[in-house]
C-alpha positions, 0 to 999 in steps of 0.5 A, a space after each residue: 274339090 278335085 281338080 278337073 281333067 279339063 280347064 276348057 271351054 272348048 267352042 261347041 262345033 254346032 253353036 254360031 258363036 263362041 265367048 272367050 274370056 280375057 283372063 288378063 282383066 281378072 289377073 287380080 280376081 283369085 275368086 273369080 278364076 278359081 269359080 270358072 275353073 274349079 265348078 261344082 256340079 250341077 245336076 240337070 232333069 233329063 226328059 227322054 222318053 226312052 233310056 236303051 240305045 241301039 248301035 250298028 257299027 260293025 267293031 262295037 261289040 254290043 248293039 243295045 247300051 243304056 246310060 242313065 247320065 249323060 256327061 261324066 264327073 270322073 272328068 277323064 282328060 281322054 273321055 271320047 264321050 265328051 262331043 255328046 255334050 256339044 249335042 246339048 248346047 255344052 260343050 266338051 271341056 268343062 261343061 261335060 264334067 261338071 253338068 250332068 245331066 240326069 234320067 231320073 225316069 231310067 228305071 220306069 223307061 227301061 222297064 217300058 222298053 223290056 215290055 216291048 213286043 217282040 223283045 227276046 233278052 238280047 244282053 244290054 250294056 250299062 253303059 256305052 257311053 258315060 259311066 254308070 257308076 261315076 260319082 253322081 250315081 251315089 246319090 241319084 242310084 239309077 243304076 242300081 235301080 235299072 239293075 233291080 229291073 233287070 234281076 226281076 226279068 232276068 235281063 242279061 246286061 254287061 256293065 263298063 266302069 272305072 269306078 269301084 262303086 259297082 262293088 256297092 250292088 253285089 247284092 244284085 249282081 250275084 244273083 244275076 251272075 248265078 243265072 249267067 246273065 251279067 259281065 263286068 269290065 273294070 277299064 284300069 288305064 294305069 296302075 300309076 296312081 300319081 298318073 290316075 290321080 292327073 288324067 281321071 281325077 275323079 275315078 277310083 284309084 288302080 288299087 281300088 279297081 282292082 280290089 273290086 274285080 276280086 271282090 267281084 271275081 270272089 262273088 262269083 261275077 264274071 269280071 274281065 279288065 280294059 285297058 280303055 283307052 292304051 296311050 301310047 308312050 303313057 301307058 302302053 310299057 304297063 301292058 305287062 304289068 296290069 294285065 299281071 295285076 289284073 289276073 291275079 285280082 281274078 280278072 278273066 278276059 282282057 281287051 283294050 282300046 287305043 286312045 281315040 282323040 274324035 272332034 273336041 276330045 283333042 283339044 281338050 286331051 292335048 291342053 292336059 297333056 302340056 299341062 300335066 306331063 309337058 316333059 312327055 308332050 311332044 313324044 306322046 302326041 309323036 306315037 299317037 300320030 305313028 299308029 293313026 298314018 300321021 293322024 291324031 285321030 282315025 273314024 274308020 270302022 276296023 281300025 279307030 279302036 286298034 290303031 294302023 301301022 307298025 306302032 299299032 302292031 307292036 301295042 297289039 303284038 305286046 298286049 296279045 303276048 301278055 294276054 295269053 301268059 296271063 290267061 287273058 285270052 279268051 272270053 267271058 262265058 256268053 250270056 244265058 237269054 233263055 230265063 228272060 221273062 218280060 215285066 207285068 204291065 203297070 196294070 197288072 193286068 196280064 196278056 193273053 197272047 
């Protein structure tokens, strides 16, 4: 099984109290240790009784999202998700990537809020917060179920993933690409797969990543790369590269997000840093803190996914310069919200009015 991106049980900031366990009474227990450490997934039933989000943040660039999992298997050291899981009684080490929790019900749920009154096919992504295609997706296929909903009424959707397994449902995101109703994002952090392989263990590799946005580039999907999140001192000397290699695989738009280290995603991104690139550490954690005005971390609206400051600008002026050479600069085509047609209800029975 592969290692984790965390070996945290963060305290959860809601909860009272906090166990921490006395690792020198189990020095000897190599079985005990490597169980804590090393969790095999569980699955959890999730209850809602809605599956579409609305956000009003004004950098955000989408208002709906929907996500048929909550927590994530892909165990992304820098995940900013992760204090969702706190929301839960978890918390955001450990816990966030190895108890997911599971819509089971995505499907019907985002079939009922299409049929709402009023709805007008405002495009919807998949997903804003954990991935719709992390592992657990393979075999609950809840994406692809909600994606079988959206092709019926022609619902335009946009979907963000780091994981090539999108790959798997060409044969319903051609047809939505036909109608101009989808977009897809492969977020690639690094083509060092080295690299990948520490920080987002459970993730497909760069290459995988980007053979998928030829094949969907080659399908006719209009496909665009993130480099989500841009870790100073880490990642940010590839700008160059990956915005070459993604353009050439058939990318068309680029963007990218400055590493965000929110409430427990510090811990647990510093505890992997020291661990997994401690020769790094300390220059990394430096740059962070130049392009945040001192800070691990910024919340403001307008600047906590671009950064501030010189260190900021010139990760901006050099991400902008390799957009443009490669023709990365502008947009994916909008979305056509014309075709839209509500689903039927469960009756069958049509509407009047």
């Amino acid at each position: 099984m592969p290692r984790h991106g965390s070996e945290l049980d963060p305290p959860n900031r809601f909860a009272s109290t906090h166990f921490e366990r006395d690792w020198d009474q189990v020095q000897w227990d190599q079985e005990y240790r490597h169980s804590v450490q090393r969790r095999e997934p569980q699955y959890l039933e999730d209850a809602s009784e809605s599956i579409v989000s609305e956000n009003r943040s004004p950098d955000i660039p989408f208002r709906y999202s929907l996500n048929p999992y909550r927590g994530c298997l892909h165990g992304c050291s820098y995940c900013y998700a992760r204090p969702t899981h706190e929301y839960l009684g978890l918390n955001a080490g450990l816990d966030f990537e190895s108890r997911i929790v599971v819509k089971h019900r995505a499907a019907e749920l985002f079939r009922r809020f299409l049929a709402r009154p009023g709805w007008s096919g405002e495009p919807i992504t998949f997903s804003g917060v954990t991935d719709c295609y992390q592992p657990a997706e393979r075999r609950f296929q809840l994406t692809r179920q909600c994606l079988e909903v959206a092709l019926a009424c022609h619902q335009p959707i946009s979907i963000i993933t780091k994981n090539a397994l999108v790959l798997r449902d060409l044969d319903i995101l051609a047809p939505l690409a036909a109608q101009n109703l989808v977009h897809v994002y492969l977020s690639i952090t690094t083509l060092d797969a080295a690299l990948a392989r520490q920080m987002e263990p459970r993730t497909s590799t760069p290459e995988a990543r980007l053979r998928a946005i030829g094949e969907l580039a080659a399908a006719g999907v209009p496909v665009g790369v993130m480099m989500a999140p841009l870790i100073p001192h880490l990642t940010d000397s590839e700008i160059p590269s990956l915005l070459g290699a993604a353009a050439e695989a058939g990318a068309s738009a680029a963007g990218y997000v400055l590493l965000r280290l929110p409430l427990s995603v510090e811990p647990v991104f510093v505890e992997w840093l020291e661990r997994e690139r401690p020769n790094q550490a300390a220059a990394v954690l430096e740059r962070i803190r130049d392009a945040r005005e001192g800070r691990l971390n910024s919340a403001k609206f307008g600047e906590r996914l671009r950064g501030k400051g010189e260190r900021a600008e010139q990760i901006r002026n050099l991400f902008q310069l390799f957009q443009t050479r490669h023709g990365l600069d502008r947009r994916l085509a909008p979305h056509d919200r014309t075709p839209f047609q509500p689903p039927p209800p469960p009756s069958g029975q049509m509407q009047l009015f």
